[in-house]
N, C-alpha and C positions, 0 to 999 in steps of 0.2 A: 463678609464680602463688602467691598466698597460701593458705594454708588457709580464709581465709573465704571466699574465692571459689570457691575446690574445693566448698567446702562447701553453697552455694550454689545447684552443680550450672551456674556459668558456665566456660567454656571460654576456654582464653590466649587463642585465636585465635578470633574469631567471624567467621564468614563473610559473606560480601561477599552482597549481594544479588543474586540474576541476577533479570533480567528476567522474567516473563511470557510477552510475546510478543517477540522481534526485530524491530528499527525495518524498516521493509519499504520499499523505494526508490517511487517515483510509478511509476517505470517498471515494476519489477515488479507492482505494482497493477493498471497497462495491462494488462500480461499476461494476465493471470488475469483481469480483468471484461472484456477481449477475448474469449477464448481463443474460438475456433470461428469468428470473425467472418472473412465474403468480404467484400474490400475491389474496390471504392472503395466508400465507405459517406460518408451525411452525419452530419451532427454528430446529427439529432434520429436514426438509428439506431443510433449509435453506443451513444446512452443508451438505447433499447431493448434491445439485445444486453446492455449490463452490468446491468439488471435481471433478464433472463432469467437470467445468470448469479450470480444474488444478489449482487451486488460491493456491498462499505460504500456507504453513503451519501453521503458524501465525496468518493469516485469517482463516484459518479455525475451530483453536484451539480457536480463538475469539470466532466465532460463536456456537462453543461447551460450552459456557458460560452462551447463552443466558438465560434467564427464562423462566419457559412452558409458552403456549399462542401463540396466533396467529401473524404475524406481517403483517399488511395491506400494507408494503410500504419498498424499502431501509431507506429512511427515517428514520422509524419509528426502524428500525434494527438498525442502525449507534446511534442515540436515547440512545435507551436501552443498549449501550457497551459505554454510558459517550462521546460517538465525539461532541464537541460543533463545528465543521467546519461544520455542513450540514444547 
């Protein structure tokens, strides 16, 4: 390190930025704007339950996607929106 840069008040090493928030998987998302939900449920309460639960927007706008029918499971919900992480 030079003196000018000492001087300065900059550091050899400046650190890396960490993140914020951590990248959150779709599945865990399910999780969480699920949590409490008795299954088999349909698509349109599906997005009831994840506004009860205040879930992003995002999630919920997913969930507005789904196809009619019933969904037995998060599973089976994360499934049918293309998540291959469950």
């Amino acid at each position: 390190m030079t003196r000018e840069r000492l001087g300065l008040g900059l550091r050899e090493v400046e650190p890396s930025p960490v993140p914020l928030t951590p990248a959150v998987s779709l599945a865990h998302s399910l999780q969480q704007a699920l949590r409490g939900a008795v299954y088999p449920l349909t698509a349109e309460q599906l997005v009831w339950v994840a506004r009860e639960n205040e879930a992003p927007s995002h999630v919920v706008s997913l969930l507005g996607t789904l196809p009619r029918g019933r969904f037995p499971s998060v599973d089976t919900v994360a499934l049918a929106l293309g998540d291959a992480s469950t």
